[in-house]
Rosetta silent file (secondary structure, phi, psi, omega in degrees, C-alpha in Angstrom):
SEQUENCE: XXXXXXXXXXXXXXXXXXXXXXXXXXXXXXXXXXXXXXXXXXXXXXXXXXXXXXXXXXXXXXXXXXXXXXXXXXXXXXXXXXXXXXXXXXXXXXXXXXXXXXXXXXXXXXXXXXXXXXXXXXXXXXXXXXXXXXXXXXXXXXXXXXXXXXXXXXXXXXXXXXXXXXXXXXXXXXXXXXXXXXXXXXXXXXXXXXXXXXXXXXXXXXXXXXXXXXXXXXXXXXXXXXXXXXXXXXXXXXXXXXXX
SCORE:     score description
SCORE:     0.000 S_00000001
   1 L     0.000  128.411 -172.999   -2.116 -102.695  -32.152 S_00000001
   2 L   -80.483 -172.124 -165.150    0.301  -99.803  -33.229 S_00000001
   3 H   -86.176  -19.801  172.554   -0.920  -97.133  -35.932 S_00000001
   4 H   -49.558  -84.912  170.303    1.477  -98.828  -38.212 S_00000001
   5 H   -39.495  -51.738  156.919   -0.043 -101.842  -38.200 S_00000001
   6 H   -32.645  -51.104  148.062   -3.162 -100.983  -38.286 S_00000001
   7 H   -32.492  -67.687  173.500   -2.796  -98.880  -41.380 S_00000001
   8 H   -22.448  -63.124 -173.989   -0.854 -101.850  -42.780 S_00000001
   9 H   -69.177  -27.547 -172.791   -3.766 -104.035  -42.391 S_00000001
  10 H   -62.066  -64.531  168.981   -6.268 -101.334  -43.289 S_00000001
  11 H   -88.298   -2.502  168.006   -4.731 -101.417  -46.969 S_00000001
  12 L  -123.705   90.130 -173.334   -3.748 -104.775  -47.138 S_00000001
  13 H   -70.681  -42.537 -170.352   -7.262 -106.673  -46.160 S_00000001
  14 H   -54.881  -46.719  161.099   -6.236 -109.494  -48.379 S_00000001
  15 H   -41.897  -90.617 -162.505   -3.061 -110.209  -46.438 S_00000001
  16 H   -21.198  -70.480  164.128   -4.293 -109.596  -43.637 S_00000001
  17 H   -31.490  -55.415  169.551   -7.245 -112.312  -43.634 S_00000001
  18 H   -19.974  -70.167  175.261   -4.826 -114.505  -45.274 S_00000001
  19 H   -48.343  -42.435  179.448   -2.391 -114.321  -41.901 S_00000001
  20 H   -28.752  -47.587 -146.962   -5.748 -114.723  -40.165 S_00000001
  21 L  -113.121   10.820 -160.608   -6.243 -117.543  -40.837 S_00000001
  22 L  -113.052  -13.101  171.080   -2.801 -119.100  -41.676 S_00000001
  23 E  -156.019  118.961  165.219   -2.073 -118.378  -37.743 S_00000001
  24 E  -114.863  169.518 -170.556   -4.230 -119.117  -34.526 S_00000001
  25 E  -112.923   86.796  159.938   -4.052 -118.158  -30.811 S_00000001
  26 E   -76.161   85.565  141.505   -4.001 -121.485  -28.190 S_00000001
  27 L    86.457    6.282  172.938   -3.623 -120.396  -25.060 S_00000001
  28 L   126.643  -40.401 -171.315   -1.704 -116.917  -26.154 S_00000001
  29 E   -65.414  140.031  172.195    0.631 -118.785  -28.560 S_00000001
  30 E  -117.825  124.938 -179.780    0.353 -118.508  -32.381 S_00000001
  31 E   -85.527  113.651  179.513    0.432 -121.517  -33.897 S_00000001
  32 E   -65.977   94.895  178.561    1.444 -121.948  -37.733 S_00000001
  33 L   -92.787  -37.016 -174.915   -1.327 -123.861  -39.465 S_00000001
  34 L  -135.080   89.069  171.268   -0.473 -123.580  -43.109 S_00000001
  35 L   -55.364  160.227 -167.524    3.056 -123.040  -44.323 S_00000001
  36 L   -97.144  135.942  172.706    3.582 -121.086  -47.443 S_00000001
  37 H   -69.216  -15.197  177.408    4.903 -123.266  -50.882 S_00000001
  38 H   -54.524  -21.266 -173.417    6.657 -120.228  -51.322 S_00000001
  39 H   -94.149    5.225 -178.015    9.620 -120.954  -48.644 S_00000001
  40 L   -87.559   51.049 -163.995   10.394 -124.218  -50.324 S_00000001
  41 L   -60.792  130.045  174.493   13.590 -122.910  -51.330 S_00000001
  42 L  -139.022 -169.989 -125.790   15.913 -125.831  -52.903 S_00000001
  43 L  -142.045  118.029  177.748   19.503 -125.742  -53.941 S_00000001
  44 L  -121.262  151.669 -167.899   20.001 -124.934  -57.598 S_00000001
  45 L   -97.896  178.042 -158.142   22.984 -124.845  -60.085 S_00000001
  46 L   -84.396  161.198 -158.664   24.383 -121.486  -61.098 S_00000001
  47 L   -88.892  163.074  178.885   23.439 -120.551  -64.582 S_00000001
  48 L   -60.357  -53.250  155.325   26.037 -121.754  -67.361 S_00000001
  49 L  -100.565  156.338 -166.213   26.027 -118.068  -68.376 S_00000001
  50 L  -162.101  150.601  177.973   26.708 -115.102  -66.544 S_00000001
  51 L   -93.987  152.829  179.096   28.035 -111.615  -67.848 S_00000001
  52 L   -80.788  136.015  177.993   31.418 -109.865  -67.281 S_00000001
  53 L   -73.396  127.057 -173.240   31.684 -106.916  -65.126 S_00000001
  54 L  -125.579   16.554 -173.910   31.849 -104.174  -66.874 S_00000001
  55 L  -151.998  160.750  163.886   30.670 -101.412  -64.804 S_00000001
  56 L   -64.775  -10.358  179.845   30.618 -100.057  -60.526 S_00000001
  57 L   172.014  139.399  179.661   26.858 -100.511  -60.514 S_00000001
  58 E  -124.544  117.705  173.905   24.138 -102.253  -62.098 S_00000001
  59 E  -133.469  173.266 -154.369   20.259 -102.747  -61.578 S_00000001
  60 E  -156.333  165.116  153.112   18.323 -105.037  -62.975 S_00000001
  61 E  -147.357  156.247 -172.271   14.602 -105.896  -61.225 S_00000001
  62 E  -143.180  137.548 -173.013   12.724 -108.278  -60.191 S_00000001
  63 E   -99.916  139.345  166.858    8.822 -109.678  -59.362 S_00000001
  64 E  -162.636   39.832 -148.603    8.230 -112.497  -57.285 S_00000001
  65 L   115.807 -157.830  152.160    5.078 -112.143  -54.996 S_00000001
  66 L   -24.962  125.830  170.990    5.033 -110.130  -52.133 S_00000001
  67 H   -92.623   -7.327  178.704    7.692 -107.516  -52.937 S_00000001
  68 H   -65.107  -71.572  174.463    8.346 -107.299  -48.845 S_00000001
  69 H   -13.606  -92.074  173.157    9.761 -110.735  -49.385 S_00000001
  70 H   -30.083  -74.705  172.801   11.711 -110.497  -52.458 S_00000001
  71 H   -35.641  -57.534 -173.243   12.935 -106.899  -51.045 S_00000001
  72 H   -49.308  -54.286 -156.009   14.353 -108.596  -47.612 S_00000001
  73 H   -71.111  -36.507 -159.644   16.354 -111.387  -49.397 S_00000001
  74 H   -88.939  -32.762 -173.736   18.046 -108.923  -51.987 S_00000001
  75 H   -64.797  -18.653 -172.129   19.184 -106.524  -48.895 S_00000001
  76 L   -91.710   20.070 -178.322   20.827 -109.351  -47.182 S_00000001
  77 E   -81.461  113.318  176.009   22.664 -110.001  -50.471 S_00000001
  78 L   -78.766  161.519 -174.211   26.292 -108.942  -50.150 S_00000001
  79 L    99.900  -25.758 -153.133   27.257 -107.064  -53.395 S_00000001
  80 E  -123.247  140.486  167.334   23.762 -105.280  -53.577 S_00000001
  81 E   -68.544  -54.383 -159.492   23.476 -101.595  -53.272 S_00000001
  82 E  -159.409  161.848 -150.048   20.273 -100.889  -52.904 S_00000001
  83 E  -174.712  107.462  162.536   16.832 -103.213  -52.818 S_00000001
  84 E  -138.596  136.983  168.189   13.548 -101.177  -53.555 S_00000001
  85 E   -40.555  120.915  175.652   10.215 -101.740  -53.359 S_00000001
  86 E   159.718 -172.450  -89.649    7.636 -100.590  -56.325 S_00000001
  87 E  -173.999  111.102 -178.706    5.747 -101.453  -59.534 S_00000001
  88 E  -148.741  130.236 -155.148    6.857 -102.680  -62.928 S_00000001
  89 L   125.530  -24.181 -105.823    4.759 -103.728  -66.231 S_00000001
  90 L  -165.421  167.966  173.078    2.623 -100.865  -66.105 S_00000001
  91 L   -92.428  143.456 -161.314    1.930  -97.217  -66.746 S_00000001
  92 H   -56.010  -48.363  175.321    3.247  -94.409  -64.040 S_00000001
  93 H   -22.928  -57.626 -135.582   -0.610  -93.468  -63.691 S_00000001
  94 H  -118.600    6.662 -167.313   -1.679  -96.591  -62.269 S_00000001
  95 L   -89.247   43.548  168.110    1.760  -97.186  -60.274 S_00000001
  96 L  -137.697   83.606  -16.010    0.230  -97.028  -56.992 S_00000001
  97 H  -105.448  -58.196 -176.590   -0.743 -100.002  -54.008 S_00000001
  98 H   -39.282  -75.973  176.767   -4.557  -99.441  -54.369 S_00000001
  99 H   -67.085   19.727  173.295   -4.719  -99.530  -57.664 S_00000001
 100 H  -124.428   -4.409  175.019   -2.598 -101.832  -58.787 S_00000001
 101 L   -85.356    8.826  160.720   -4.156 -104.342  -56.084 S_00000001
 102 L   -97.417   12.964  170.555   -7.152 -104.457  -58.451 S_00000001
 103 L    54.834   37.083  158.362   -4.792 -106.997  -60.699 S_00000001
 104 L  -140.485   30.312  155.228   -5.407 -105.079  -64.267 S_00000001
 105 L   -67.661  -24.489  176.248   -2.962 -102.696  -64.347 S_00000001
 106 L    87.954   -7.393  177.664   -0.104 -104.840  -66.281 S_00000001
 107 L   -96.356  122.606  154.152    1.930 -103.953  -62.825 S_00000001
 108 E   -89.460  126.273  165.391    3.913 -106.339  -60.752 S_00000001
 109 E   -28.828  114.973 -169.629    4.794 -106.260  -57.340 S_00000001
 110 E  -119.692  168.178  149.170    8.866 -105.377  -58.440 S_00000001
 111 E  -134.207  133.461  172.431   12.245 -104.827  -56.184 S_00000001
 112 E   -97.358  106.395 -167.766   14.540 -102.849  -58.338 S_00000001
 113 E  -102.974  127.726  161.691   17.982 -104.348  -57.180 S_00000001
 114 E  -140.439  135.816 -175.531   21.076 -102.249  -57.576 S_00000001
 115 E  -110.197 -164.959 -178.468   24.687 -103.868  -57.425 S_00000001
 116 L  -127.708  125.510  178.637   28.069 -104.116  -57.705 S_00000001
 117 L   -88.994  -12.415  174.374   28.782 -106.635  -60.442 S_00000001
 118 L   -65.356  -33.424  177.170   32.678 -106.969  -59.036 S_00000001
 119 L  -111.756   -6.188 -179.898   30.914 -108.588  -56.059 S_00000001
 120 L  -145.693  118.363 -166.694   28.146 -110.218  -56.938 S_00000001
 121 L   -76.448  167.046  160.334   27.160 -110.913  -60.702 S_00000001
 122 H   -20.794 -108.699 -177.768   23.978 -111.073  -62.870 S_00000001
 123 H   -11.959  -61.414 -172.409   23.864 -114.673  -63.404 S_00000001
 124 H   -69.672  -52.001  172.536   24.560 -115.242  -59.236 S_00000001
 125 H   -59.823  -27.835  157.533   21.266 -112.964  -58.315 S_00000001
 126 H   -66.301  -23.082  163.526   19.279 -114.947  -60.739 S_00000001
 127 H   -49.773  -62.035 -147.115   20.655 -118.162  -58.717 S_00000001
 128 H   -74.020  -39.590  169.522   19.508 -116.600  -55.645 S_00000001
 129 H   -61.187  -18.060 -175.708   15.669 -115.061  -57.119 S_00000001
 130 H  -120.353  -11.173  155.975   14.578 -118.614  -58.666 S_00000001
 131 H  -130.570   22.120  170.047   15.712 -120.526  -55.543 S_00000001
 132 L  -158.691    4.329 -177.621   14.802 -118.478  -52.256 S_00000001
 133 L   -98.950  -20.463  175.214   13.356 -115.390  -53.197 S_00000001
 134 L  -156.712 -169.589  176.627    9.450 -117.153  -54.834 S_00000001
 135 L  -116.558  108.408  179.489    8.735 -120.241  -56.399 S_00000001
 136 L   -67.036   -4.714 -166.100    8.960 -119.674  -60.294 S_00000001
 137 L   -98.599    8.719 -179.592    6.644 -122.535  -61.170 S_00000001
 138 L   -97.750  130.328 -143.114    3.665 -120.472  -59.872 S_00000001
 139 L  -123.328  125.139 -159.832    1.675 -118.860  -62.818 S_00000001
 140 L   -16.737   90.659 -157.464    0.341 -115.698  -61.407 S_00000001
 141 E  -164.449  152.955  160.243    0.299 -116.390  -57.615 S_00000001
 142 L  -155.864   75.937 -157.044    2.885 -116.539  -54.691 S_00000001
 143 L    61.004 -128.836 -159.799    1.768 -118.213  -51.795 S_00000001
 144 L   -75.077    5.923  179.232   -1.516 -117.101  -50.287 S_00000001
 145 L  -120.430  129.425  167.596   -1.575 -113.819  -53.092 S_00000001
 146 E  -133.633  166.540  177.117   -2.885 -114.650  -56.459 S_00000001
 147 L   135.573  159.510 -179.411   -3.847 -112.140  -59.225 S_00000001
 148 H   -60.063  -48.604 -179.216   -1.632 -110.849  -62.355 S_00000001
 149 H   -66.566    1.546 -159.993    0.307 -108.315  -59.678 S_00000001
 150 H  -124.087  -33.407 -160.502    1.863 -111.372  -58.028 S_00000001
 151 L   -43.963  156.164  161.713    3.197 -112.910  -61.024 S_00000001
 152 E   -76.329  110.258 -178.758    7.127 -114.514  -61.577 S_00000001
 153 E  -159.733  145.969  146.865    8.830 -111.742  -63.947 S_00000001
 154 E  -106.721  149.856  170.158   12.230 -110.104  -64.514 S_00000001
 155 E  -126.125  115.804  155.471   12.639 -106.569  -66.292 S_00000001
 156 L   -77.880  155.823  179.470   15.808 -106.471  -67.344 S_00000001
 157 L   -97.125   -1.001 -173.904   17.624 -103.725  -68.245 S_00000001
 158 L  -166.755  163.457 -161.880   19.170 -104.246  -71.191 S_00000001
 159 L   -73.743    2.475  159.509   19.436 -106.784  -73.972 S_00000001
 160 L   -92.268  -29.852  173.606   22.082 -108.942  -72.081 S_00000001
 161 H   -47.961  -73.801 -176.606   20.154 -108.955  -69.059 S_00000001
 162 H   -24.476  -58.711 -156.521   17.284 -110.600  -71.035 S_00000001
 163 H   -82.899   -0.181  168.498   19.059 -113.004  -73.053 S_00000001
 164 H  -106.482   -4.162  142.253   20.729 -114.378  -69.916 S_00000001
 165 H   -61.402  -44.821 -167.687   17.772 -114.636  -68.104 S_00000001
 166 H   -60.592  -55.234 -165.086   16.253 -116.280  -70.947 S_00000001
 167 H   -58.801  -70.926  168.591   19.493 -118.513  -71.237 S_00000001
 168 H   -31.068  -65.281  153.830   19.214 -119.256  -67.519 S_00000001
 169 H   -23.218  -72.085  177.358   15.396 -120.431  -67.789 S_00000001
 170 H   -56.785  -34.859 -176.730   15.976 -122.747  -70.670 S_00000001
 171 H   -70.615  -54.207  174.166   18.802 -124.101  -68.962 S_00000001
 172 H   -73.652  -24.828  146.911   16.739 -125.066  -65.610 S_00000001
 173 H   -30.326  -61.235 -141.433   14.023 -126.213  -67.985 S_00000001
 174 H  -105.037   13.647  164.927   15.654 -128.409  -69.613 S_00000001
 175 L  -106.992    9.193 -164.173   17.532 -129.815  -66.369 S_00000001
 176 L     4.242   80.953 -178.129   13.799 -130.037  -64.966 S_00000001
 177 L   -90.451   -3.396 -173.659   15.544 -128.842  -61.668 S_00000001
 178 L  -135.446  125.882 -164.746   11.797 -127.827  -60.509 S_00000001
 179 L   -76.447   22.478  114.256    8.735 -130.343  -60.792 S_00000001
 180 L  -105.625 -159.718 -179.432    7.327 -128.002  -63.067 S_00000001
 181 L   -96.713  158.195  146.380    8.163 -125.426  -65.634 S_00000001
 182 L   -58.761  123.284 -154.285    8.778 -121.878  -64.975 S_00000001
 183 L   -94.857    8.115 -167.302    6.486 -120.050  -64.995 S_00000001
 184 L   -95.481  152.195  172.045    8.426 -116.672  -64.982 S_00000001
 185 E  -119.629  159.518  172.621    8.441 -114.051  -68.316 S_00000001
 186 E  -100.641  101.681 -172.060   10.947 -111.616  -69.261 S_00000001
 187 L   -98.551   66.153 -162.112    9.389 -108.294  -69.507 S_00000001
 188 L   -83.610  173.081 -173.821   12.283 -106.030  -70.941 S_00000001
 189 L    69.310   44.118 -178.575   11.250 -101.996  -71.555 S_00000001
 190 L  -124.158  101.387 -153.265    9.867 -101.588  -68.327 S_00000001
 191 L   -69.442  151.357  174.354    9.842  -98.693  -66.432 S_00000001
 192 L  -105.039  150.981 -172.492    9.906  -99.181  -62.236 S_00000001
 193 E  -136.962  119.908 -166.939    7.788  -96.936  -60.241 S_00000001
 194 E   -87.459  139.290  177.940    9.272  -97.037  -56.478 S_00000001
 195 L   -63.161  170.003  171.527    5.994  -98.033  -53.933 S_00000001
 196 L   -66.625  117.941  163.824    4.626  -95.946  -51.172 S_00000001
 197 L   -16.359  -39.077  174.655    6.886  -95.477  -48.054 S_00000001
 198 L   -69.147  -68.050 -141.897    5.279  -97.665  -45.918 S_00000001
 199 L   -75.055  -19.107  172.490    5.871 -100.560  -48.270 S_00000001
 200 L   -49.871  102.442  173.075    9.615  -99.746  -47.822 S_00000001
 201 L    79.705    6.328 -166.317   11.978 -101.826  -45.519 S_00000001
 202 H   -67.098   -6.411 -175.268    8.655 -103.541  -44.335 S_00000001
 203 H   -74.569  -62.975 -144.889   10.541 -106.966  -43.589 S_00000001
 204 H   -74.666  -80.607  165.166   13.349 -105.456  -41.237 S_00000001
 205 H    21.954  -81.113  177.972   10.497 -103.032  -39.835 S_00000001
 206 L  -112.575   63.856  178.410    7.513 -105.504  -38.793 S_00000001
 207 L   -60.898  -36.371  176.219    9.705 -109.030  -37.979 S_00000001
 208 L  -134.228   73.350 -174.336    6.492 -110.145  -36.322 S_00000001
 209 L  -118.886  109.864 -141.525    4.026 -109.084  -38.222 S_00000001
 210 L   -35.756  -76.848 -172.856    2.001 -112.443  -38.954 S_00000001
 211 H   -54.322  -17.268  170.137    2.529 -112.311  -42.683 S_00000001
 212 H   -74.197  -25.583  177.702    6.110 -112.005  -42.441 S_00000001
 213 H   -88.580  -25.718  164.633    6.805 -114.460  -40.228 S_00000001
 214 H   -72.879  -49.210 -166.878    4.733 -116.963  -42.478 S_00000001
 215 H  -116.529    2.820 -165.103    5.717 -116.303  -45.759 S_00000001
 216 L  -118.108  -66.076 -160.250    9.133 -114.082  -45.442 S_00000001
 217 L   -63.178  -41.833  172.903   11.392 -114.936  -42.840 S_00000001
 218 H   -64.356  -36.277  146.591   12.275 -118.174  -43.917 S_00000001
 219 H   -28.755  -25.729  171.418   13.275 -117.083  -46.597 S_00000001
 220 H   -74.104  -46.107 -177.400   15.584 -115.339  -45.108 S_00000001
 221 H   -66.512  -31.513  167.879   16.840 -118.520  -43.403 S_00000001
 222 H   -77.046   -1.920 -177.835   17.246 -120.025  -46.631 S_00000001
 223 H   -73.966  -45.493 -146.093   19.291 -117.380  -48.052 S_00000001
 224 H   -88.885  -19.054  150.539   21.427 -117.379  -45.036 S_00000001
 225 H   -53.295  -40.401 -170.890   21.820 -121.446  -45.214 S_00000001
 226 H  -115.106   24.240  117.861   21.917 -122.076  -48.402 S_00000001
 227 L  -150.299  106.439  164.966   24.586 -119.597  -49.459 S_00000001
 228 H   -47.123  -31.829  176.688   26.782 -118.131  -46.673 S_00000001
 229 H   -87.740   -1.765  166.256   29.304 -116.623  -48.682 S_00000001
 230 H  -137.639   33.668 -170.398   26.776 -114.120  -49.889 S_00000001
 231 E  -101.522  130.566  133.311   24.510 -113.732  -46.710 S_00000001
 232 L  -146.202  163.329 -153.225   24.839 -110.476  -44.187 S_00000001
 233 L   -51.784  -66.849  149.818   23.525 -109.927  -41.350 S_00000001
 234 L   -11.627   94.449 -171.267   22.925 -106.038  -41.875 S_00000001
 235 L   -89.846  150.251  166.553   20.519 -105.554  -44.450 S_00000001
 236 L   -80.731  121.552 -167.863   20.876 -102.217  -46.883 S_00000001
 237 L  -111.218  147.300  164.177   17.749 -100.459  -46.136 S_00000001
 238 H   -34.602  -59.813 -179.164   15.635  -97.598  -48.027 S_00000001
 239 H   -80.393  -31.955  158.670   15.747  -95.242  -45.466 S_00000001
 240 H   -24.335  -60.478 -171.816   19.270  -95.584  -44.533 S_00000001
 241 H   -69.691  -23.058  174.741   20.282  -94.496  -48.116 S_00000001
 242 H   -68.887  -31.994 -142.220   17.408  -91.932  -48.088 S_00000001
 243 L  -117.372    2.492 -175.747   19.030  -90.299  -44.610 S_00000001
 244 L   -92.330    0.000    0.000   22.800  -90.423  -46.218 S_00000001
């Protein structure tokens, strides 16, 4: 076991145990005992509204679990700038893994996504976050992580952001495209607090690191099935952009 990992697991016991037990070893092989509801990624229609570009770059963020998840799928996004890990509902004090892994901080696991709205709009990253990045019908929980820090939330950044999230919502509501309701809130006037280093890039990083390969990767595969015309291969990574 490298020192990575090891750390990894060291602060995230809950994972960890999770993976435990969510994968066993027959004969060398690890065998997938409980798939995650989180990967049940389905095909959804783009929202009726969507804003005009009016600027070279845009961020907007978003909670949906795991933020290693959520973080992978927005790097492979074409159109996206930047994908970062870190902490949003909350006060900067309390913005950090430990602590906010006691679930009473008001912080969610966030990725603070910044784009290009010429190539990929608003409206089209909320397509892609409510059908492959979580499951919005899950009321704070995302596959094998439950607790207030897990919860389905956008912080928008501004008062168009909101109301076209909002717009977006009502709209898949009321097309009951999911066999419940959504379960996601709109938290605008929320600062982001970027996570601890480690937590950074942790998809592309640790590809077979139990939990990733259970509750992450497919995700990936559904991004890159179910739209093509915005998958790439290359992901934009923290430290790349850190090192430029």
């Amino acid at each position: 076991m490298s020192v990575l990992k090891a750390s990894i697991i060291g602060r995230r016991p809950l994972r960890a145990a999770l993976c435990a037990g969510a994968v066993a070893l027959v004969g060398g092989l690890a065998l997938q005992l409980t798939p995650s509801l989180a990967e049940e990624a389905r095909v959804i229609p783009p929202p009726a509204l969507d804003e005009h570009a009016n600027a070279a770059t845009e961020t907007t963020t978003f909670a949906g679990g795991c933020f290693w998840g959520v973080q992978g799928v927005f790097q492979h996004v074409k159109g996206v700038i930047s994908a970062k890990s870190g902490y949003a509902g909350g006060g900067k004090g309390t913005a950090q893994y430990e602590t906010v892994s006691g679930g009473d901080t008001g912080h969610a696991e966030s990725v603070q996504v910044t784009f290009d709205p010429r190539k990929v709009s608003y409206g089209h990253l909320l397509q892609i976050y409510f059908s492959v990045a979580h499951d919005p019908t899950q009321l704070n929980r995302q596959g094998p992580d439950t607790g207030t820090q897990y919860r389905s939330a956008i912080f928008p950044a501004n008062d168009e952001q909101a109301r076209l999230a909002k717009a977006y919502i009502d709209q898949l509501n009321k097309a009951h495209v999911f066999d419940a309701a959504i379960a996601t809130r709109i938290e605008p006037g929320k600062a982001f607090y970027p996570a601890e280093n480690y937590h950074q890039d942790f998809l592309t990083n640790n590809p077979s690191y139990p939990y990733i390969v259970i509750n992450d990767l497919p995700k990936i595969e559904s991004l890159k099935r179910m739209f093509p015309a915005d998958y790439r291969e290359k992901p934009v990574l923290v430290a790349a952009a850190a090192n430029r």
